[in-house]
N, C-alpha and C positions, 0 to 999 in steps of 0.2 A: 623617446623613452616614456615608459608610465608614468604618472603619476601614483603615487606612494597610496597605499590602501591605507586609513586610518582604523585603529584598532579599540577596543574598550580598553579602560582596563581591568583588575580580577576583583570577582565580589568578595567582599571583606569575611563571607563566609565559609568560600573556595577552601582554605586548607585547615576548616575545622574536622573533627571526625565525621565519617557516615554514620548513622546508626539506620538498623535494620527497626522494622517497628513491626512488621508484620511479615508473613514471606507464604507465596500459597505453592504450588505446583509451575502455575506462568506468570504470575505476577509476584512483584516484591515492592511494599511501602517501603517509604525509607524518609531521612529524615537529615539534614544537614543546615547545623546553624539556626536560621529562622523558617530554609526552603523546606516543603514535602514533598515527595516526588515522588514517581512510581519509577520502578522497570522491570522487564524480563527479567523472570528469573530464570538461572542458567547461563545467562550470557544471551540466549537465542535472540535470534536479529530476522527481519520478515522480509521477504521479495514480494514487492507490488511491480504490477505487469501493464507495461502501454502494450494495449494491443489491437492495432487497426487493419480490417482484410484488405486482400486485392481491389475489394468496389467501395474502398474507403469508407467502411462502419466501424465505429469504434464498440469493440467489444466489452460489456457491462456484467457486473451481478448485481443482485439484491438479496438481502436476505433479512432476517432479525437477529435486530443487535440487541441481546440483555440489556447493556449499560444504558441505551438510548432508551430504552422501552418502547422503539418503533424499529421498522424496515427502514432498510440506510440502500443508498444505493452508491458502490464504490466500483474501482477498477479490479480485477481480479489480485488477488494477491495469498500470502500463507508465511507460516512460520520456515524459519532454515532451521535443521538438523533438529526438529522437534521431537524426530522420533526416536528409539533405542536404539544404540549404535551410532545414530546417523550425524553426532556433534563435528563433523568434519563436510560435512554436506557443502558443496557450492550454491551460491545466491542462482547460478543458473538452469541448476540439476535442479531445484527447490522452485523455481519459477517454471520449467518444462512440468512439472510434477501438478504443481498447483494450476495452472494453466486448463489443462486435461481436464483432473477432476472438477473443477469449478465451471468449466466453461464446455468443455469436449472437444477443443482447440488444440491443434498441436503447432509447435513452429521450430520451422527450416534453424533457426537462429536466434540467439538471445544480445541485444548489444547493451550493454552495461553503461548505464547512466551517472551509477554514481549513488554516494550512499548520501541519504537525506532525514530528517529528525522531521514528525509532526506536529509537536506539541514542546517545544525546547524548556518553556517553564515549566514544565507539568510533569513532562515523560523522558527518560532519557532513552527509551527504546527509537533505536535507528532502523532505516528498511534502506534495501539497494533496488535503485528503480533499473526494471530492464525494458526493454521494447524488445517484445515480441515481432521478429519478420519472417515473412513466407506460410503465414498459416493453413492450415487444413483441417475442416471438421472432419473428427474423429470418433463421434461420440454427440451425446447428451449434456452433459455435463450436468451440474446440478451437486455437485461435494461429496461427501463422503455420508454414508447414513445416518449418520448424528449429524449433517447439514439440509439443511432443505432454498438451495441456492437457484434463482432463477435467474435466467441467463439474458440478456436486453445486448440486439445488434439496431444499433442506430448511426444512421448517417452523420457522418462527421459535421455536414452544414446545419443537422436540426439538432444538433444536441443541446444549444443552449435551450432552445424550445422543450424538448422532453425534458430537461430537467425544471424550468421553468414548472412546468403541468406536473412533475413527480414533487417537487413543492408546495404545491395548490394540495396535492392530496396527502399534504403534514406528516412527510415522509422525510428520513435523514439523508444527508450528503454528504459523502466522506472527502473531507477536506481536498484529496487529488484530484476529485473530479472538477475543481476550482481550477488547477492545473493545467487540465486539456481543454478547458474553456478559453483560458488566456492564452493557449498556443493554437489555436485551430489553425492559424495562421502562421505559425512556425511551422506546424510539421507540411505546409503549404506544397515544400520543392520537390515531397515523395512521390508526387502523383503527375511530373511532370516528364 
């Protein structure tokens, strides 16, 4: 038998009111108790994408991030159901979609990781991680015309190195790519 998970318990400011303090198009400040916090507005939720070909590279973008005021370098990823109509979207209709356009990548299959939070104190926006399997370039990739996303296929054993050297050149790293550093060796059994 398990051993019992141990739990916190609720911040003392858990069931005061939310209050809205700002709200844009995708983002919404907000305000509870003493926390500020951001999230989606709309609800919208974003699919980030593992995705590593048959010769084992892990598939990258890069692009610039306003917020950062540099080039970040993350795993492919995009908003669900952002567009008109589309608030019924699947994380994996929404990950084939972003995939494509970001990278030129299509994949056989999406397996669903599970939905993960990147910033718990700060943001309450969640994203559902998929792994991309069986890919096929399809395309360019590179976003959408208001993106200008460049694409990076690097070998699974050098990535801590390019990321290393894309650090040297005072460039950002979006937290998941911390992620596939610490699992190089998890996702180890795909290749065997």
């Amino acid at each position: 038998m398990s051993e019992p998970i141990a739990q916190p318990g609720r911040d003392p400011d858990a069931d005061l009111p939310e209050d809205v303090m700002w709200q844009g198009k995708f983002v919404t400040a907000k305000k509870r108790g003493r926390w500020e916090y951001a999230s989606r507005s709309r609800g919208i939720r974003a699919a980030a994408i593992i995705a590593i070909d048959d010769q084992d590279h892990v598939i990258l973008v890069s692009q610039y991030r306003v917020p950062l005021g540099r080039i970040c370098l993350e795993i492919p990823a995009g908003l669900i159901g952002d567009d008109d109509g589309q608030s019924d979207e699947s994380a994996e209709v929404a990950a084939g979609r972003e995939l494509e356009e970001e990278t030129g990548y299509r994949a056989a299959r999406f397996e669903n990781l599970g939905s993960f939070f990147s910033s718990p104190g700060m943001v309450s926006e969640s994203f559902t991680l998929l792994r991309a399997h069986g890919l096929t370039k399809v395309g360019e990739g590179g976003g959408t015309e208001s993106e200008d996303i460049v694409v990076h296929r690097i070998p699974r054993s050098g990535l801590a190195e390019f990321v290393a050297r894309w650090r040297a050149m005072g460039h950002g790293v979006d937290v998941r790519i911390a992620m596939l550093l610490a699992s190089v060796d998890l996702l180890e059994g795909e290749r065997k």
